[in-house]
C-alpha positions, 0 to 999 in steps of 0.5 A: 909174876903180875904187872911191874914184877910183884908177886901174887899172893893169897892168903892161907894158913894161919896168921903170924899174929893179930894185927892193928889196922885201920881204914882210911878212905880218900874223898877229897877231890874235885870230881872234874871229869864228872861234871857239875855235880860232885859225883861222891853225893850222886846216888847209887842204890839209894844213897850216895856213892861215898858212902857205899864206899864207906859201907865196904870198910866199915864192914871190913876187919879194921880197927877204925875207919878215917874219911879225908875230905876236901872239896865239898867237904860239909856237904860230903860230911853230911853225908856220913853224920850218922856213921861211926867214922872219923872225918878229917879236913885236908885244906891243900887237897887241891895240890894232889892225893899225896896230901890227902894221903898224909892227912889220914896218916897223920889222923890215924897216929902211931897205933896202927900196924897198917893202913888201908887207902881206900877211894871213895869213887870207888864203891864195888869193892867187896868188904871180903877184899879188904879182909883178904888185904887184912890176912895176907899182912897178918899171913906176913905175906907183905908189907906193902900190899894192892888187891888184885883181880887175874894178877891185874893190880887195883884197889885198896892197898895197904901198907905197913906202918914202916912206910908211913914216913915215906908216905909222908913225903909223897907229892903229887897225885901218885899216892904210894904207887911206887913204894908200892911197885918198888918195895923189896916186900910188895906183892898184890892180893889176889881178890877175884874181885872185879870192883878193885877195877872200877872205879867213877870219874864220868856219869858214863862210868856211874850208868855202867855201874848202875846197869843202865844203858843209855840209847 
């Protein structure tokens, strides 16, 4: 058993059935700890860092992939004109991930199975992470599901359309974390993925990620 008491599963065998499901990527909040710059727009690797997180779900297997955005929201709509993504406002983002959580729920609608949450501060998660979050639904591994990496829950997650509702009704800054920690059907996915881990709030965190070392 991992942290909180979850399951570890990975995906083998094959799939119950063919599932629905789409992507949904936060990239709504103020980047406060960062420092002037919103750092979605900071490059990495040449292009800025939303939308290297952006490039992990459209290279992953889902059904569509929603951007919710709020603070900076045209310029960070800019920054993805070009890419077959569906970009939503969230006008309340300041009152916390919960509403952004809510926004893409609501955008993606009632044809989904599923819904993977993506972070946009987030761009070292591989594409095949998602896909392994993807086949353990279909393997009926969960309905509630969080990569992992060495049974360390992380990032994305996903969750089952029966917790949509519920998801609805979450306040705050936790997103879904305890539907997820207290779900009878949660477990992690393991990725052996280090980037479900890393993630950007500081420029300090960026330089790792970029390799750079400062003197």
């Amino acid at each position: 058993m991992s942290e909180g008491g979850l399951p570890v599963v990975t995906p083998e065998g094959p799939p119950e059935g063919a599932a629905t499901v789409a992507g949904v990527l936060l990239a709504a909040g103020r980047s406060e700890r960062f420092g002037d710059r919103n750092k979605l727009l900071a490059p990495l690797a040449g292009e800025p860092l939303v939308r290297r997180a952006v490039g992990t779900l459209l290279a992953a297997p889902l059904s569509e992939v929603v951007i919710v955005v709020g603070h900076d929201a045209d310029t960070v709509r800019e920054a993805l004109s070009d890419l077959p993504v569906t970009v939503v406002e969230n006008p309340n983002y300041d009152e916390g991930q919960a509403t952004s959580v809510r926004t893409g729920i609501e955008a993606v609608g009632d044809d989904a199975d599923a819904v993977v949450f993506a972070l946009s501060d987030m761009p070292a998660v591989a594409p095949e992470t998602v896909g392994r979050l993807v086949a353990a639904y279909e393997r009926g591994l969960g309905d509630a599901l969080a990569a992992a990496n060495d049974g360390r829950r992380g990032n994305p997650v996903l969750f089952d359309r029966r917790h949509f509702d519920s998801l609805r009704d979450v306040r705050g800054d936790v997103g879904g974390r305890e539907i997820l920690l207290e779900g009878s059907e949660s477990a992690l996915v393991e990725s052996g993925d280090p980037g479900v881990h890393r993630d950007v709030d500081t420029l300090a965190d960026l330089r790792d990620l970029r390799g750079e070392h400062r003197s």
